[in-house]
N, C-alpha and C positions, 0 to 999 in steps of 0.2 A: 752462324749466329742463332741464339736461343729463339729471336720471333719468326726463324723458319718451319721451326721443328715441329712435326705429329703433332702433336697434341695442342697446336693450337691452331690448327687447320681448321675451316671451315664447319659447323655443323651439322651438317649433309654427309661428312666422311668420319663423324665422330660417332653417327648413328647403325654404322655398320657395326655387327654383331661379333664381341669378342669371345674368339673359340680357343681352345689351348688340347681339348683331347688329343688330337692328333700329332700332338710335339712332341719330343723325347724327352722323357720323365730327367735327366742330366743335362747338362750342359754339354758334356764332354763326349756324349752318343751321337760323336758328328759320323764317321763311318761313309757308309755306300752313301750317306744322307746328302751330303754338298761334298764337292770334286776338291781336293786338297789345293789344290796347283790355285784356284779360280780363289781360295780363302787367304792363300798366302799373298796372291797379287792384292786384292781388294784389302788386305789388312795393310799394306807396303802404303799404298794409296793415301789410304784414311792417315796412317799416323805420320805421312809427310803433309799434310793437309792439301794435296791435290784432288779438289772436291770433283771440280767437273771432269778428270778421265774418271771418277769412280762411277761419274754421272754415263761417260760411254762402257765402260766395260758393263755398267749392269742393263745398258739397253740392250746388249748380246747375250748376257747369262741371265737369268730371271734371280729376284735375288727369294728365297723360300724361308719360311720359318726357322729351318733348321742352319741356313747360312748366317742371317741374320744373328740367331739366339750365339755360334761361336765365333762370328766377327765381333759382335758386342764385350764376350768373353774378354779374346787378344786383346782390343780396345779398353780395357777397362779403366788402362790410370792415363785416358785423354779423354776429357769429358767433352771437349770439342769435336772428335771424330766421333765418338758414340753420338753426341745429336744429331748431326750432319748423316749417319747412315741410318739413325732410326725414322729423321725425316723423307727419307728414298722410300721409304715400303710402300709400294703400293697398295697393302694391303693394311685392316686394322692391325697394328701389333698386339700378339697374345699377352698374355698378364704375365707371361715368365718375360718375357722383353719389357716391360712396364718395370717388371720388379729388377728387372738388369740396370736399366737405364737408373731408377730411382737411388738404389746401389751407387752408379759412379757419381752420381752428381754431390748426393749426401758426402760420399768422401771426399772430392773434390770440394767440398764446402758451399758448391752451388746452389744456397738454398731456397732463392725465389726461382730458380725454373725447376728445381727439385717439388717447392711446395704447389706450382703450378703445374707439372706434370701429375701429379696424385690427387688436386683438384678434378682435372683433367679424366683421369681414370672413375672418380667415383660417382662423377654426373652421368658417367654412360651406364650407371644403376647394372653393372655386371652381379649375375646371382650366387655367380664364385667366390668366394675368402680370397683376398688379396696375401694373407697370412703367409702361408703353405708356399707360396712363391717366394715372399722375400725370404721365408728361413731358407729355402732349398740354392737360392742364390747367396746369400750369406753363408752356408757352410760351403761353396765351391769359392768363392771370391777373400774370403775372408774378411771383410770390411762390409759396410759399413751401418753400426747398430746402430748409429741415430736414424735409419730407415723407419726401422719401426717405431719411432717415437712421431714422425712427421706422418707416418700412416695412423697411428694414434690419434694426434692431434687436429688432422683432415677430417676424419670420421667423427669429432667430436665436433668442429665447427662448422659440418657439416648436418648435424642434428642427427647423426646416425649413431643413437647411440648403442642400439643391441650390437653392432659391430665392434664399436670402439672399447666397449667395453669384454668382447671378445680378444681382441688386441691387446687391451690393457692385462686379461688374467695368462695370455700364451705369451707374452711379455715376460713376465713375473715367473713364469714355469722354467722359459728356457735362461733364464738370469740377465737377460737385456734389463740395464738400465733406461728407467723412464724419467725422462725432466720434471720437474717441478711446474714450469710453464704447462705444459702438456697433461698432465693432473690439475692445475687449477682447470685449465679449459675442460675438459669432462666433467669435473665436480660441481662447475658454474652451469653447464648446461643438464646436469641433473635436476638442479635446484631449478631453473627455468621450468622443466617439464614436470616441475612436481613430484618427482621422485628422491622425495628425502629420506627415505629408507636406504635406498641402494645408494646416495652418494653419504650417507652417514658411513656406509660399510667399505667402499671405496676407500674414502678417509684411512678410515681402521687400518686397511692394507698397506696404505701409505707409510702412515706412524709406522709400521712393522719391522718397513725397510731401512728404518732407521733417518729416512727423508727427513729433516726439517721444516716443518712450515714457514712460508710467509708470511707477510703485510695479507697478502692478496687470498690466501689459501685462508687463512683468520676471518674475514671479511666474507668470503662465501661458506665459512662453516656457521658462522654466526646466523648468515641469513635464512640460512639450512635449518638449521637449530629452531629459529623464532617460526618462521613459516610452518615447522609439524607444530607449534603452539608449547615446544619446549624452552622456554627464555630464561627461564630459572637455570639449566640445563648451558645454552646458550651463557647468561652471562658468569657461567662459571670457566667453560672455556675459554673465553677471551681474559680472565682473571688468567687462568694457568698458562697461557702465553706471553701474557706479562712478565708474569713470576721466573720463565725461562729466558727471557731475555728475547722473544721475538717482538718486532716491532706490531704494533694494532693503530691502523688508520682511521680516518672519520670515517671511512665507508664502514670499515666493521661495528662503529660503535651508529652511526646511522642505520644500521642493520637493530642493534639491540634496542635503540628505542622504540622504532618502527614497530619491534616487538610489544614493548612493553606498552606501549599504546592499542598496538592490536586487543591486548586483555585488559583492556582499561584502568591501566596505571601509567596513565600519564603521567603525573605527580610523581611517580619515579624517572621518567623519562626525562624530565626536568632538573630532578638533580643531577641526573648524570651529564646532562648539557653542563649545569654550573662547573663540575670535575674536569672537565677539557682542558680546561686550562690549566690546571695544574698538570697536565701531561703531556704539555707542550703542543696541544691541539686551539687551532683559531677555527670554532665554528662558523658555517656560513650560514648565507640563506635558504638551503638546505633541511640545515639540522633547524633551525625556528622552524621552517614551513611545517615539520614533523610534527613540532611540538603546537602549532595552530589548531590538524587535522585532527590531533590526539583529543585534547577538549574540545574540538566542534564534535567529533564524536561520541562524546561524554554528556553533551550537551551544558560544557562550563563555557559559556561564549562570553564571557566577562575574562576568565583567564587567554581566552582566545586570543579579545583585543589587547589582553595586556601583552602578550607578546609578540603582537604588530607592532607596537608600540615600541617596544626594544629595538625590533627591528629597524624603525624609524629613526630612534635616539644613537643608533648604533653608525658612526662616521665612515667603520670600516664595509658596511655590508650595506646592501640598496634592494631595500622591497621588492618584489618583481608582482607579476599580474596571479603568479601561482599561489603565493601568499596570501592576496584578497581573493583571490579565487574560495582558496578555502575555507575565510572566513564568511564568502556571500554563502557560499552552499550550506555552508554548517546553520546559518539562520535558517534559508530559504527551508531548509529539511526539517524545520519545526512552525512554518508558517509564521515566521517574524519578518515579514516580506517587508516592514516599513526599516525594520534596523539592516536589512540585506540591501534597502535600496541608499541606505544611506552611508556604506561604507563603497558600495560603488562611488555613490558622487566624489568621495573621499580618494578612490585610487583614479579617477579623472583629473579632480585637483592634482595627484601626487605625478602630472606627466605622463600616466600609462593608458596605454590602448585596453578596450572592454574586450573580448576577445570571444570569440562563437561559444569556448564553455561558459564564461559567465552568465551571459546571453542565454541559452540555453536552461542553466540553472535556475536564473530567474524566470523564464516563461514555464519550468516544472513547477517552482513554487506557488506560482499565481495562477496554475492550471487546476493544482492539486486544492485549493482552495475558492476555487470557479469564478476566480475576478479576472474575465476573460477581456472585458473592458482597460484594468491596468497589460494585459498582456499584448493586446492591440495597438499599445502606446509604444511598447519594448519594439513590435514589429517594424514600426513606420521607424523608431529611431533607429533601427537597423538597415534597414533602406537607408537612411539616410546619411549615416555611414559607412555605407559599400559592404558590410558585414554579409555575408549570405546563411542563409538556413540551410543546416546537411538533414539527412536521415534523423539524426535524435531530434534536431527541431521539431520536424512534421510529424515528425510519430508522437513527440508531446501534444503538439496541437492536437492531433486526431483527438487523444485519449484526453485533452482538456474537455473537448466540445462533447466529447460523448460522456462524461461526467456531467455537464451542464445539461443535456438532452437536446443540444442543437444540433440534430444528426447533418442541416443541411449544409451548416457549417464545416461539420467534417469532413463534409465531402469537398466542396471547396477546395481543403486546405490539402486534400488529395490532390487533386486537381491541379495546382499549383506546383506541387512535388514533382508529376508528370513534367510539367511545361518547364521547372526548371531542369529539366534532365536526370531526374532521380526516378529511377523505378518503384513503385509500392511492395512494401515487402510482406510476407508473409504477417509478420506482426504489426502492420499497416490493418490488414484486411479482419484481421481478429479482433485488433479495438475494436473496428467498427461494426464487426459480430456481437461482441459483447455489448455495445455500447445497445445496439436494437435490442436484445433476448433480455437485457438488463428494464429496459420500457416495454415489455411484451408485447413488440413490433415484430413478430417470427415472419412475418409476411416479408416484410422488407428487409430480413436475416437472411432471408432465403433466397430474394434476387440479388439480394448481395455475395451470397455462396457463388450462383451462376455465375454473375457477373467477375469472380475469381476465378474461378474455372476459365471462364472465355478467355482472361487476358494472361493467361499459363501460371499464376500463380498457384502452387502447390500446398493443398491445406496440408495442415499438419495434425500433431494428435490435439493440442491447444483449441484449434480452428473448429476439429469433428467433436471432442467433448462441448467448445460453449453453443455452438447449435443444438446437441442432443441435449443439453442440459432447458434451452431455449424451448424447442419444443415439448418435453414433458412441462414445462410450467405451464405453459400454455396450456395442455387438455391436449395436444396431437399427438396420442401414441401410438400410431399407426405410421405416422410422418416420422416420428421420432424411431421406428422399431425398420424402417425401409432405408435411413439413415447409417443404421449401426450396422448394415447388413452392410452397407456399401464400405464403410469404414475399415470392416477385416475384408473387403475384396482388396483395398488399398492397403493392404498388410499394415491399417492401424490400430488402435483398440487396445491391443492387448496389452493395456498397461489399467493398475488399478487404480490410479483418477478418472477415467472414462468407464470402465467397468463398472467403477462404484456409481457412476450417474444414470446407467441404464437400472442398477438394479433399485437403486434408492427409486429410480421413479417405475417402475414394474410394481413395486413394492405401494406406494403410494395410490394407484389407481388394481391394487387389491389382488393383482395376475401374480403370487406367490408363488408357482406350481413354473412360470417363465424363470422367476428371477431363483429359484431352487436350482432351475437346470444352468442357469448359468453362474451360479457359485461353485458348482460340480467344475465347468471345463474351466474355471480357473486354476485348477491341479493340473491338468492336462495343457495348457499354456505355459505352465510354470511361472504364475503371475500369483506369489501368495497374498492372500485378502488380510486385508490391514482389521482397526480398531472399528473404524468410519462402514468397513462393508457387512461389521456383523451388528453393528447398530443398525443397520438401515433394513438388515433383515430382522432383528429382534422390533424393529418397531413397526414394519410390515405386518407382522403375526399378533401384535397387539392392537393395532387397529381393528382385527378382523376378531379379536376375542379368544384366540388361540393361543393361550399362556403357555401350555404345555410344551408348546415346539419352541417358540420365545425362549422356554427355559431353558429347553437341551443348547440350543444356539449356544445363550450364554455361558452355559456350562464348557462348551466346546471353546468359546473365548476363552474364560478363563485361564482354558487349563493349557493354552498356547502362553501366557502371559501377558496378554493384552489385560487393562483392569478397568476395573465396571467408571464406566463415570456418571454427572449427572443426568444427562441426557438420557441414557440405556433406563436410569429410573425412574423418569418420566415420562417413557413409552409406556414403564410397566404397571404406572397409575392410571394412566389412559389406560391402558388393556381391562385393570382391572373393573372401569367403571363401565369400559364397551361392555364386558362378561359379567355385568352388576354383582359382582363381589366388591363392591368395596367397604365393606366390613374388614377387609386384608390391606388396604391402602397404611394404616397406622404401623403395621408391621413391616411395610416397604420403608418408610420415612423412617422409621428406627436401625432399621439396617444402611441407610443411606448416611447417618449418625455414625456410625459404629466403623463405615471406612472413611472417615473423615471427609464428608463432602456436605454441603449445607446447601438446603435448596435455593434456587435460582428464582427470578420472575416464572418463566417456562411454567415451572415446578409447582409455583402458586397459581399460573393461569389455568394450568389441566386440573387441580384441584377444585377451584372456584368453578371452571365452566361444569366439572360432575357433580359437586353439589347443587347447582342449578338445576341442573337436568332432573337430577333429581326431588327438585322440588325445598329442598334444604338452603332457603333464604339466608337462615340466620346464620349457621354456623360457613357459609359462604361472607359476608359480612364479615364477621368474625377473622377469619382468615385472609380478607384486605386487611383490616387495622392491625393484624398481625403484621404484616407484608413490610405496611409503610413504616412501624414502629420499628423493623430492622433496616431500614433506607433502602428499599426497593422500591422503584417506579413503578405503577402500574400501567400497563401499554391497553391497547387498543381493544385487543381478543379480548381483557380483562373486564375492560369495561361494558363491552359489548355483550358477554355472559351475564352482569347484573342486571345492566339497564333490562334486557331479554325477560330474566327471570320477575326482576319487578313489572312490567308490564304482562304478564302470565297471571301476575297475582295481583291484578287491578289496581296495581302502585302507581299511578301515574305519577303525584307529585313527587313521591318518592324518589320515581326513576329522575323527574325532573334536577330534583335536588343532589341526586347522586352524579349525574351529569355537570353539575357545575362546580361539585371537590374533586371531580376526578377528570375532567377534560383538562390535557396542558398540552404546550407545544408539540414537546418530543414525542406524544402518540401518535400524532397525527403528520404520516408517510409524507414526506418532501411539504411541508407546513413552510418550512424556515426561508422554501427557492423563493425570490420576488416572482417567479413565473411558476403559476401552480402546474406541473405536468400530470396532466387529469387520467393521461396513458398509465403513468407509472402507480399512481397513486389507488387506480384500479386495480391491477397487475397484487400491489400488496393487498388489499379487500379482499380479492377473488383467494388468498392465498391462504388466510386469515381465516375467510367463514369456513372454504373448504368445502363448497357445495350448497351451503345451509342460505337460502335466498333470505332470510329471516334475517342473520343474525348481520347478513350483506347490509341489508338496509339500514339494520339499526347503527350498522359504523358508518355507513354515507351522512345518518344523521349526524352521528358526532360529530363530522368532519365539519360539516355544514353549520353545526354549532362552536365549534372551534374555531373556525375561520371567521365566525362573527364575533367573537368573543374576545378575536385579535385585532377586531378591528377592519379587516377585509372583508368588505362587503361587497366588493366589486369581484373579489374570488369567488366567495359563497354562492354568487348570484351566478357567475358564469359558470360555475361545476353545476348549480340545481338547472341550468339549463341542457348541459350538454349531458346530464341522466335521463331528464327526460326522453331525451334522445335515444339513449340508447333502453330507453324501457320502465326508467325507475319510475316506482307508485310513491308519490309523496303523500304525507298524510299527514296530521295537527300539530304532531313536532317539527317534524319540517318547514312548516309554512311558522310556526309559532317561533322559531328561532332567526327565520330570515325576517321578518317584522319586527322582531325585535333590535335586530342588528339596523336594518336602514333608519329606524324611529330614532335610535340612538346615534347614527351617525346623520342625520336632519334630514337624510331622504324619504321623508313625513309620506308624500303624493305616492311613494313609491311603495311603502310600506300598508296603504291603502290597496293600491292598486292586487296586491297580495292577496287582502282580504277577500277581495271581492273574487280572484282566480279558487281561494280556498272554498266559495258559494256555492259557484259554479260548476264544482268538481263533487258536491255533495257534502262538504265537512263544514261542521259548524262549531265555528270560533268561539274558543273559549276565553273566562277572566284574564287566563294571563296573556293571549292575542290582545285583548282591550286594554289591558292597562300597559301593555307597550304603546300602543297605540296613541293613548294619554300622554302618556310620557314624551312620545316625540313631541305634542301637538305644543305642551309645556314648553320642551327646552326649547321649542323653537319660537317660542312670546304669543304662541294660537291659544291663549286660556280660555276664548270664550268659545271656542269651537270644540276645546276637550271638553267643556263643561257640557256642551249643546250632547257631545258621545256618550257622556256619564247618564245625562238623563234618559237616553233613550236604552240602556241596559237592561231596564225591567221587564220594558214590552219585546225583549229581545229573548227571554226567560234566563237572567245571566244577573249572578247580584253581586255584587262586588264588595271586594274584602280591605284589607286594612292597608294594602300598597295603594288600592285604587284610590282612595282617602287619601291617605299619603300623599300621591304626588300631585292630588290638586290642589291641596293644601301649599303643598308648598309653593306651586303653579302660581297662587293668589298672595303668597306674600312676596314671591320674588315683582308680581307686580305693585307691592306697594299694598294691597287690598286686604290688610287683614280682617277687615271686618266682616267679609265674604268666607276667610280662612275659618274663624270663629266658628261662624255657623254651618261650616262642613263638619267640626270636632262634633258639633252638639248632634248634626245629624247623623253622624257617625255612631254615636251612643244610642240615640233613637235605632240606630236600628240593629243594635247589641252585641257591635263593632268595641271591642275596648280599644278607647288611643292607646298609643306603644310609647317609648322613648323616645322615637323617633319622630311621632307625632306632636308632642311636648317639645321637641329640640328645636323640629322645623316653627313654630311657634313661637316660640324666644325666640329665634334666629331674627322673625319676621322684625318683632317688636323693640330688641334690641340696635335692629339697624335703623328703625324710625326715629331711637330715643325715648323710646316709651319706657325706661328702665325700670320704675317702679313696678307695671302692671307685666314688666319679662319677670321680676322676683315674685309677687303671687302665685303667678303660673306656674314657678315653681315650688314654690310651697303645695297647691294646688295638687301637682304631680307625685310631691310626695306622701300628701293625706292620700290619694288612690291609689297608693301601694306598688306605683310606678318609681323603680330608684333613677334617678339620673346618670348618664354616666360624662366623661371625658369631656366630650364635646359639648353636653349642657351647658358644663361649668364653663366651658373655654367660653363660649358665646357670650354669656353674661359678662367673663373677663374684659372682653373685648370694646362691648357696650359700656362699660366703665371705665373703659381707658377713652375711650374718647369725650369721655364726659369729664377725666381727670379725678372721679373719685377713688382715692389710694384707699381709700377708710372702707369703702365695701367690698373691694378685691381681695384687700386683709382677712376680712370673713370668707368672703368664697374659696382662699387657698384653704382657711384651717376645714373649712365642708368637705373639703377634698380629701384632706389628708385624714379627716376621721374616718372618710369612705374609701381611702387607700385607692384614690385616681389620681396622685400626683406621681408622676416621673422620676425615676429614677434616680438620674442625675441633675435632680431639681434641687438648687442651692440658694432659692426663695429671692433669684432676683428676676423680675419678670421678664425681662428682654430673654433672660437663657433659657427661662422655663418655658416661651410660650411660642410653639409652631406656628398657631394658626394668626398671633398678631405679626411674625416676620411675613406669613405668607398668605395676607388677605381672602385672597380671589379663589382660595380653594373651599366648595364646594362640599363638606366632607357628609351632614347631614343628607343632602340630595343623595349622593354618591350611596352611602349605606342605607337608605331609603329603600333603593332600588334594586340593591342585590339580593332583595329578596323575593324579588321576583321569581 
């Protein structure tokens, strides 16, 4: 019986060593080899099937290679005594008995103990060719060539394919016919391994034979085809099998969409679903899922859901979890997390289970946009339906919380991984590398290094570049240079992502003459240096002033063809102004023209910060209004280079002024987290000045004025705390921006409390510290106590200007008090203060809410004899106080004042409800508010 035999004996006798040298190159070289008399009894035996005397006669004769290989011989057309003696061997049988054995069974038509003896043989990984046996037995035997087709076929489903395809071309030589079966299986497992070249040429040889293709053979040339990203190619052959009359299945034409999705033409892939039918093909859910993936990729999630939707309306076909799957990912991959969670609830209602990828999907999307609070919700409902977290969960987690800067969380969620029986992987232990060197936490990068080391996990090149990279940001190049030594002891390194991080930061802290020597032994590694590592050397040598070797650099880029980008010419303006040539600067930007590239922020900041330097206010100026008139941002360094230079040139108000058109969110590093990461936030500062303790300060200020300006006072306050800390010297802006920020959010006591730290530190408080000051004392109903602060200005040597005015002013009419108001205008004049508009508006404002309407139109008459024009808001106020009084008849004139002064709206159609903002929306302040920004 076939489950006695060899070959499927225990695996302990399958590991003995198959030898064949010492056999006789024939079959028929029996001779001195085996005793004739002993071959003729034991053949007599075998082909009466009296198994157990064969079993005593060979406990007396030993049965040897050579008895075996010409009993097998005699045996040949009884595929029952060939198993029954090839199972006796005590010994492994050589490969010429394999290929004997494989021979009868094939003819015999035996073909699962056929296919499972050559299973059999090819797991015992013999370094011999199976080949050379079976032809040398097929010219002695004369049967049977489907041998070689099922050793084909073995070696192909076996994943061996340099074999199989060795079989396949000694196949073809000696004229064995090869099955069609046995070529798709090789063709299909080229396409698997990626090798669509050689099974494109496979193919070829196929066609030659004159072979016809299948269903099946159509279907993996198709997939072959799309996979190299030939589909045009691709759906010309599935056309020319048509045309011949071979049949083409939905897999092959799910092969050409897949394609054509891949290049994003879906909308092709679409019609070709609609033509199915006409070919007698009933798509399933399958072919939609395709067409889902295709526009979520595209990012058309509107055609996405319409073809859920088919899928739904569709009686013969039933959604599955793969179909929402694709449509939650397709959202979640653009942060549409609210329409991702809503097509989940959607495949809940439709009866289906959420399933660990959705799951999944969802906690990357809400990871990647740091709503770690909805991710925590996804976690518990996973608990709570038995759902568990694998490796991709935890490893999102890691990398959400190290995104967020909750490193302790990350840990945690390690932690966790452990205790559910998951090991931390290599890219476990790198999040949370990067997640530290990314917060310039290299301290706790580095116990984190050990602490991988200790639990055997294996860094990799990923793991040793973001340390080195961690460390140079930081200022440890010494940490960082004892680092990369150990890196090539661990045979890592030599690749140019790592390379390029030691030299870009050798380069950076000035060690040229290091990062030269190791640009040399990247020839001698055979690691050729990209675009990224002759920047980072050409912007090394311009930091330092040295254009000349910069040049050669670049000239050496060049002419490899690497091409110049922005970046390489904005080292080369920095260089020029380090080596005060920038009389050449005009000739870099024309050449930067000329290969079509247009300067960047960057571009504008290195320019601004050298005109600074140099003392060149104006045409630095110049060069912002340039900036923004082509819609570029200006960031942080940018501003920090003006405010610098104005204060240089005893600009204060200036600088003041310039700070408050150009501070906005996005300059200011992690502004937008509700938790200010004061780590990270320094980490950019530190990166920004680049040494220059100066220009450190003056961005701590902005920040400090930004975060008040946003409204975060409770931010401002905790970062001006935690500088102190670490050293910062605050000084009149400082303290003049944090008093302004509490006065205006009503923390009055606290914005005092400022002052008085600014006394005691030696800095004396200037108009605009006091008229914040005012200001809180105001919004917060204190008029007599701001008024008791005004008067004591004088003996304080501090005179006060036209907002100081201003807001008491208006302090006294929001209390009702105009008549106090009054007599601040007059002594606002006494002391050769001109009122402003403003001053006039808050004025009317007061008078018109009492009903004083007549003596509000004086005022403005008034306003207009002193050559004060009104604007907007005048008019609106006065509107206002006449609507409530019901006179149509002097509104009527107020519009036509307007309109000769060209202050009416736009889309002003002269009826007052549409025309007039401030009567739909009373309570706005709009006077106060403009008051004060001018502060």
């Amino acid at each position: 019986m076939l489950n006695r035999c060899y070959f499927l004996r225990p695996a302990s006798f399958h590991r003995r060593h198959i030898h064949s040298s010492s056999l006789p190159h024939s079959v028929g070289e029996v001779g001195a080899a085996s005793d004739s008399t002993l071959l003729g009894r034991l053949t007599r035996l075998l082909l009466l099937h009296r198994f157990s005397a064969v079993v005593r006669l060979l406990s007396t004769s030993p049965l040897t290679h050579a008895l075996l290989h010409s009993a097998l011989r005699r045996v040949r057309l009884d595929p029952n005594a060939a198993l029954h003696l090839f199972r006796l061997a005590p010994y492994r049988p050589s490969l010429l008995a394999h290929a004997q054995l494989l021979h009868i069974l094939a003819h015999a038509r035996r073909f699962p103990a056929a296919r499972a003896l050559v299973a059999s043989l090819l797991s015992a990984r013999s370094i011999e060719p199976v080949f050379p046996h079976l032809a040398e037995v097929y010219r002695d035997f004369s049967f049977s060539a489907s041998s070689f087709d099922l050793l084909l076929r073995a070696h192909a489903d076996a994943g061996q394919l340099t074999d199989a395809l060795h079989v396949f071309d000694e196949m073809g030589k000696f004229g064995f016919r090869r099955t069609l079966r046995s070529c798709n299986r090789l063709l299909n497992q080229l396409v698997q391994a990626g090798d669509v070249g050689t099974c494109v040429s496979v193919f070829e040889q196929i066609r030659c034979t004159g072979t016809l293709p299948d269903e099946f053979t159509v279907a993996i040339m198709a997939k072959a085809y799309c996979k190299d990203g030939r589909v045009a190619q691709a759906a010309d052959f599935v056309k020319e099998m048509e045309g011949i009359g071979v049949e083409v299945n939905l897999v092959a034409y799910h092969a050409l969409m897949q394609g054509y999705c891949g290049v994003g033409k879906t909308e092709v892939a679409g019609r070709l679903l609609l033509s199915l039918k006409g070919k007698g093909l009933s798509p399933n859910v399958v072919t939609y899922t395709l067409l889902v993936k295709g526009y979520c990729k595209e990012g058309m999630m509107e055609e996405a859901e319409r073809v859920v939707r088919e899928i739904k309306e569709n009686e013969k076909i039933v959604v599955d979890e793969v179909a929402y799957g694709a449509l939650i990912n397709g959202y979640c991959q653009r942060g549409a997390m609210e329409d991702a969670n809503r097509i989940r609830v959607e495949m809940v209602d439709a009866g289906l289970q959420v399933n660990i990828f959705v799951y999944n999907t969802m906690i990357n999307g809400y990871c990647k946009l740091g709503r770690m609070v909805e991710v925590e919700k996804l976690l518990q409902e996973m608990e709570n339906r038995g759902v568990s977290l694998d490796k991709y969960s935890y490893n999102t987690l890691v990398d959400g919380y190290c995104r967020k800067g909750s490193m302790s969380k990350a840990f945690e969620t390690c932690d966790m991984m452990v205790k559910s029986g998951l090991t931390g992987t290599t890219l476990t232990y790198n999040t949370l590398l990067n997640g530290f060197c990314s917060r310039g936490a290299i301290s706790d990068a580095l116990k984190l290094w050990f602490l991988m080391l200790k639990r055997g996990v294996v860094p990799n090149e990923i793991s040793c570049s973001t340390l080195l990279d961690g460390f140079f940001k930081a200022g440890k190049t010494e940490q960082a240079l004892n680092l990369w030594k150990e890196t090539l002891a661990r045979g890592l390194g030599r690749n140019v992502i790592t390379i390029n991080i030691v030299i870009n930061g050798l380069c950076k802290i000035k060690r040229l003459t290091e990062a030269e020597e190791l640009f040399g032994r990247m020839k001698e590694w055979r690691c050729p240096a990209d675009s990224l590592t002759y920047r980072a050397l050409i912007d090394g040598y311009c930091k330092v002033g040295d254009l000349g070797r910069a040049t050669q650099i670049r000239n050496d880029m060049e002419h490899l063809g690497f091409a110049p980008s922005v970046e390489m010419f904005n080292s080369f303006i920095n260089g020029l102004f380090v080596a005060k040539e920038s009389d050449k600067v005009k000739a870099i930007l024309v050449e930067m023209g000329t290969k079509g590239l247009s300067p960047n922020t960057v571009t504008y900041g290195t320019l601004i910060a050298g005109l600074c330097k140099e003392g060149n206010l104006q045409d630095a100026c110049n060069l912002y209004f340039e900036m923004v008139e082509k819609g570029l941002t200006p960031n942080l360094f940018i501003c920090s280079a003006l405010v610098s230079c104005f204060y240089r040139e005893g600009k204060v108000d200036e600088a003041n002024l310039v700070l408050q058109k150009l501070v906005y969110t996005d300059m200011i590093p992690n502004c937008r987290a509700s938790t200010l990461d004061i780590s990270k936030v320094a980490h950019a500062i530190e990166s920004a000045a680049d040494g220059n303790h100066q220009s450190a300060k003056i961005m701590w200020n902005i920040i400090i004025f930004g975060l008040c300006k946003l409204g975060r006072v409770g931010d401002a306050r905790n970062l001006f705390d935690d500088l102190k800390l670490r050293g910062f010297v605050p000084d009149n802006y400082t303290y003049s921006s944090l008093i302004h920020g509490c006065s205006a959010s009503g923390f009055v006591d606290t914005a005092f409390d400022l002052r008085d730290a600014m006394l005691d530190i030696g800095l004396t408080p200037n108009i605009v510290t006091y008229n914040s000051l005012i200001y809180g004392l105001c919004k917060s109903g204190n008029v007599s106590r701001a008024v008791s602060l005004f008067s004591k200005l004088k003996s304080k040597g501090i005179s006060p200007n036209a907002i100081t005015y201003n807001t008491l002013i208006d302090g006294h009419c929001k209390d009702g008090n105009t008549t106090e108001a009054f007599k601040l205008k007059q002594k606002m004049i006494e002391e050769g203060i001109h009122p402003t508009v403003f001053t006039y508006s808050i004025l009317i404002h007061g008078l018109c809410t009492q009903g004083y309407m007549e003596e509000a139109i004086k005022l403005l008459d008034q306003m207009i004899e002193n050559n004060v024009d009104p604007n907007y808001i005048t008019y609106w106020t006065l509107i206002q106080g006449y609507i409530r009084c019901g006179n149509m008849k002097e509104i009527s004139k107020l519009y036509n004042e307007m309109h000769i002064r060209g202050l009416l709206p736009a889309n002003w159609t002269g009826h007052i409800k549409q025309a007039d903002p401030v009567v739909n929306n009373p309570n706005v302040d709009i006077c106060c508010v403009n008051t004060y920004r001018q502060c």
